[in-house]
C-alpha positions as CSV (number, residue, x, y, z in Angstrom):
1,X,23.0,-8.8,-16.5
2,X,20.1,-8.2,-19.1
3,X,19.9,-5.5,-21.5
4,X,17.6,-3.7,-20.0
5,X,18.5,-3.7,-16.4
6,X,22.0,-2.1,-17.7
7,X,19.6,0.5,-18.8
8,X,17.7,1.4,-16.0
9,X,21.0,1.0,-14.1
10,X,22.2,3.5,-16.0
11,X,19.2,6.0,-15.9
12,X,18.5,5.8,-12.5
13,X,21.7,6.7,-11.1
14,X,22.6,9.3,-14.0
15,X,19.3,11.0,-14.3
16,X,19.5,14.1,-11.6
17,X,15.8,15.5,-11.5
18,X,14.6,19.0,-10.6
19,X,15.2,19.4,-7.0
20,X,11.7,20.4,-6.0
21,X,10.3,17.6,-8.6
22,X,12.8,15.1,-6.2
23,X,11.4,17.1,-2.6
24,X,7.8,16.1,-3.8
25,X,8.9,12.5,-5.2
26,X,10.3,11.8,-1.8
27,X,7.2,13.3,-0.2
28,X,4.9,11.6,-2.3
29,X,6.7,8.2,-1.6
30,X,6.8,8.3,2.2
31,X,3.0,8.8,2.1
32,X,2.7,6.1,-0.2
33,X,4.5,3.7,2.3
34,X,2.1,4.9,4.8
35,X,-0.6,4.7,2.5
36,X,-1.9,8.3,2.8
37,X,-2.8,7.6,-0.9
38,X,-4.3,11.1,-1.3
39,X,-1.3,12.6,-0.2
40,X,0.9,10.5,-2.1
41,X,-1.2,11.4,-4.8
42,X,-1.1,15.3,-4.4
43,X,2.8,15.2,-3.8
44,X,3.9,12.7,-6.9
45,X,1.7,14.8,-9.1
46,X,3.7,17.8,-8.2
47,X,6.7,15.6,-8.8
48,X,6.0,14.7,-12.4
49,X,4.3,18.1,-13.6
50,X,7.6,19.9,-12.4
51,X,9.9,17.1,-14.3
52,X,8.2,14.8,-16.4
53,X,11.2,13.3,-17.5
54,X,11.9,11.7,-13.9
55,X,11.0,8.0,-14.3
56,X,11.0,7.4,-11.1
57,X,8.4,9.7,-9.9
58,X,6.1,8.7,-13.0
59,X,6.7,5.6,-11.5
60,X,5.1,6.3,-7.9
61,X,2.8,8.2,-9.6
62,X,1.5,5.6,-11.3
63,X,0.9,3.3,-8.3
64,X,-0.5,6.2,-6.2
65,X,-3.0,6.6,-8.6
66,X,-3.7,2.7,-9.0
67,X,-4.9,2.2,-5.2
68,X,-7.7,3.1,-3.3
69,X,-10.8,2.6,-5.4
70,X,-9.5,4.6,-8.6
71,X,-11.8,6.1,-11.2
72,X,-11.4,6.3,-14.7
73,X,-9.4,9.3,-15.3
74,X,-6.7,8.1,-12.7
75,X,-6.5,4.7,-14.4
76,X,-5.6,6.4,-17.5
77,X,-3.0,8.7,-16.1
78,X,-1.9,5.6,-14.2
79,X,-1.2,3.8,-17.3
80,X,0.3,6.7,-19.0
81,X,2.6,7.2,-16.6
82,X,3.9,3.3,-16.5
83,X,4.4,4.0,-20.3
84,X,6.5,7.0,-19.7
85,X,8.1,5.9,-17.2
86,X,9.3,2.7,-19.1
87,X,10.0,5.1,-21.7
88,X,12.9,7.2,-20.3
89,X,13.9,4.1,-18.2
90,X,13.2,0.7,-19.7
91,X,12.6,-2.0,-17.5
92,X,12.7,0.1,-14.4
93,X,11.3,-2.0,-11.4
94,X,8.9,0.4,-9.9
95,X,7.3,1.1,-13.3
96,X,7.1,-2.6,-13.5
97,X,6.1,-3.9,-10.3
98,X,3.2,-0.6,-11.3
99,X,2.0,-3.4,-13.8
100,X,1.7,-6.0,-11.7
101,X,0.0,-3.9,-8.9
102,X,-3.0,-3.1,-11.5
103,X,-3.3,-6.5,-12.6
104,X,-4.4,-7.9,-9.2
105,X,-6.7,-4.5,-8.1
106,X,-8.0,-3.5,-11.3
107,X,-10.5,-5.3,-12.9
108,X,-10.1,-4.6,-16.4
109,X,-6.4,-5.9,-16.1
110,X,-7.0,-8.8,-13.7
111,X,-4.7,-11.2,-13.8
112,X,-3.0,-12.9,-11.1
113,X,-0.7,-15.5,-13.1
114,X,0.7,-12.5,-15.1
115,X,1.1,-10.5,-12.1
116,X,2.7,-13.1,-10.3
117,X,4.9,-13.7,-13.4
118,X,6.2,-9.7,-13.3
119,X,6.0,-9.0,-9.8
120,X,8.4,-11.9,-9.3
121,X,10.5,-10.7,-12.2
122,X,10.8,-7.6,-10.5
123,X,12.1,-8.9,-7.0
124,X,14.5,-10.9,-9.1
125,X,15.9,-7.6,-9.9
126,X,15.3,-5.5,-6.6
127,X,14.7,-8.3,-3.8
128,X,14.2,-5.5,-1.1
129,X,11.3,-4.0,-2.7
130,X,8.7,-4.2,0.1
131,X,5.6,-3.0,-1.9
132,X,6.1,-5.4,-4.7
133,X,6.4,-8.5,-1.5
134,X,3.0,-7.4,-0.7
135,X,1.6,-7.7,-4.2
136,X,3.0,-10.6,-4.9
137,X,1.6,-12.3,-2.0
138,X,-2.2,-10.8,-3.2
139,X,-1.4,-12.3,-6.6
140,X,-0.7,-15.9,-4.5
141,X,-3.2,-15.5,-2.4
142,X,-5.9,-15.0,-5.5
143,X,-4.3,-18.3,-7.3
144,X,-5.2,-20.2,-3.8
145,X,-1.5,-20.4,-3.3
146,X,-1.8,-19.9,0.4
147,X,1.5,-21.2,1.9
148,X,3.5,-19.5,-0.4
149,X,1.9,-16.6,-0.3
150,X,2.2,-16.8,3.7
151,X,6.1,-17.1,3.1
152,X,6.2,-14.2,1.1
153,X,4.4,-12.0,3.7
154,X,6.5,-12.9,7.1
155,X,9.2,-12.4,4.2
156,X,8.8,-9.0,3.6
157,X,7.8,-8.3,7.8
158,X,11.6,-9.3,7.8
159,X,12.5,-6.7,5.3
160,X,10.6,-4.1,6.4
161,X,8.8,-4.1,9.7
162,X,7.8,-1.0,9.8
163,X,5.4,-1.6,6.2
164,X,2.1,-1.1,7.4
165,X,0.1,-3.0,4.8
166,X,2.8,-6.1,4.5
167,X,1.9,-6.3,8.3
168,X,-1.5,-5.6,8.7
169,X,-2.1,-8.1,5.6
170,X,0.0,-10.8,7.6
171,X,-1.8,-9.7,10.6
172,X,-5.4,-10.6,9.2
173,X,-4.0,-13.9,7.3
174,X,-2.8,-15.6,11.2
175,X,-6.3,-13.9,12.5
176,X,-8.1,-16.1,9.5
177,X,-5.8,-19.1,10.5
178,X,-7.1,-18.7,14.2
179,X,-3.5,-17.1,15.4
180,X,-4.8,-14.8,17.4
181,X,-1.6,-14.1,19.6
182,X,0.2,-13.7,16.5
183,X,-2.4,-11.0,14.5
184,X,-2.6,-9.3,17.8
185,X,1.9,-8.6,18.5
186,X,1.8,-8.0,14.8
187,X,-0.5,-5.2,14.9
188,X,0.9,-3.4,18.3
189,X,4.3,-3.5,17.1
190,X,3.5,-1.0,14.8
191,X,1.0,1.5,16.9
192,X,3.7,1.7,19.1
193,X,5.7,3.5,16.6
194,X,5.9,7.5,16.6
195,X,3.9,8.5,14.2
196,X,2.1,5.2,13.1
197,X,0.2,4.3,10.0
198,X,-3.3,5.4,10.4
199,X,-3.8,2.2,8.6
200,X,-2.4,0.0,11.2
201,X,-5.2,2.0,13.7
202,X,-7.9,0.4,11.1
203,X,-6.5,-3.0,11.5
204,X,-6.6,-2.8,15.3
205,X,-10.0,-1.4,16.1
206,X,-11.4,-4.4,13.2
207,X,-9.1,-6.7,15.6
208,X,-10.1,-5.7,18.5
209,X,-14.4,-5.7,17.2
210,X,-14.1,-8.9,15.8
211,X,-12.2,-10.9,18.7
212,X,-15.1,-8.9,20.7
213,X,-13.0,-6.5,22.6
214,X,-15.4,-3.8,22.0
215,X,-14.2,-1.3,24.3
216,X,-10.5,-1.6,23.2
217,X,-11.3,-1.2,19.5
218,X,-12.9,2.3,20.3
219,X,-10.1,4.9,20.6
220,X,-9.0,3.3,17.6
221,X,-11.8,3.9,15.6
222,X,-12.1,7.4,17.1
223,X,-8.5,8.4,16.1
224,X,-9.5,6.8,12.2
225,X,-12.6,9.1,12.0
226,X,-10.7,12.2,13.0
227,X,-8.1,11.8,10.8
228,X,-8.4,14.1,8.3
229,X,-7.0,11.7,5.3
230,X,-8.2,8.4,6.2
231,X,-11.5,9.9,8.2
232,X,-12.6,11.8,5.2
233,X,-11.9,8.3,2.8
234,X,-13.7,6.2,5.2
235,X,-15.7,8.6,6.8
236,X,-19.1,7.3,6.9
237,X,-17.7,3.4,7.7
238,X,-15.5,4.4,10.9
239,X,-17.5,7.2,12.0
240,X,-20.4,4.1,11.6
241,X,-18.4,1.6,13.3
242,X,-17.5,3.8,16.5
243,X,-21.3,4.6,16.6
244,X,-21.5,1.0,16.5
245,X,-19.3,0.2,19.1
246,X,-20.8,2.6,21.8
247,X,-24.1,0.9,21.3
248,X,-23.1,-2.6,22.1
249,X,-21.8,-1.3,25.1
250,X,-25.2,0.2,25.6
251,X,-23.9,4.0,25.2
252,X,-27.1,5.0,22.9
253,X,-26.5,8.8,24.2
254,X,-23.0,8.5,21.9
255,X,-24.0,6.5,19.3
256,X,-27.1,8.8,18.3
């Protein structure tokens, strides 16, 4: 074992954070996996104002504030918090796989081969890690490294099958590949849940307009524009898609 993974070993399992720091850390983190980014966002805030000495909710901070079209003040509290989180844990994996996460969204930081190069350095250490499957596979995917990339992808499914971008991403790459079957059981699986992603809802009503099952992408694409996180982010693109929808099937009445 390296240096630095004995620290963050060490850190991570002696640090105890403020307890209503660690409520809005775990908050924060289930809406991240769910990618409710502006919750996520609220919560891990909370989290690292009430103890900003726990690395690993600078960590999530970090990518919470990395996705979903960030401006330039988020960017610079993302990268701040990588730097503290790295800081008070060296070589932590979430702070790390952070990195590799802005190297393939961000453009100022773009850089597939390095992200590839960390995000796989990262799994070496935590090969569970979900979020950092899914990044990796973007970071293939940019370098035309389709197959392995593909691997990757029904690799983390395996790990985690409720991960609603990991599937919805796999979903779309056997929809480009003409598995149509395949993008479709992908995509159900996970509306069937209890409470499922509002993401996985996007993915389906797309599906479901592209394949041209009109009728069946629309309760999907009413559910996105009511949502009051994901309707409000997409707002004028769902609500215009579900207008869209009611007039192909010659519904002008709703779609006005």
């Amino acid at each position: 074992m390296s240096d630095y993974k004995e620290i963050y070993a060490h850190h991570a399992d002696a640090y105890e954070p403020a307890l209503k720091a660690y409520q809005h850390y775990l908050l924060g983190r289930e809406h991240l996996h769910r990618r409710q980014v502006p919750d996520a966002r609220e919560e891990l805030t909370k989290a690292v104002e009430l103890d900003p000495d726990f690395a690993k909710a600078q960590a999530e901070y970090a990518i919470a504030m990395t996705m979903w079209g960030p401006d330039d003040a988020q960017l610079a509290a993302a990268e701040m918090a990588i730097e503290r989180a790295l800081e008070l844990t060296p070589g932590l994996p979430r702070a790390r796989a952070a990195e590799g996460l802005r190297m393939i969204y961000i453009e100022d930081f773009f850089d597939p081969a390095a992200a590839e190069k960390i995000l796989r350095g990262v799994l070496a250490d935590d090969p569970n890690m979900a979020d950092a499957i899914n990044w990796l596979s973007t970071a293939l995917f940019q370098q035309q490294k389709e197959s392995d990339a593909m691997d990757w992808l029904e690799r983390g499914l395996r790990i985690d099958p409720m991960h609603p971008a990991i599937a919805g991403n796999l979903a779309w790459e056997h929809f480009e590949r003409g598995h149509l079957a395949r993008a479709e059981e992908i995509l159900l699986r996970l509306s069937e849940l209890p409470e499922p992603s509002v993401l996985i809802f996007s993915d389906i009503a797309a599906y479901y307009f592209l394949t041209g099952r009109v009728a069946d992408s629309m309760p999907y694409y009413r559910r996105l524009a009511m949502d009051p996180v994901f309707g409000t982010f997409y707002q004028a693109s769902r609500y215009g898609h579900l207008a869209f929808s009611h007039a192909v099937l010659n519904d002008w009445e709703q779609a006005e």
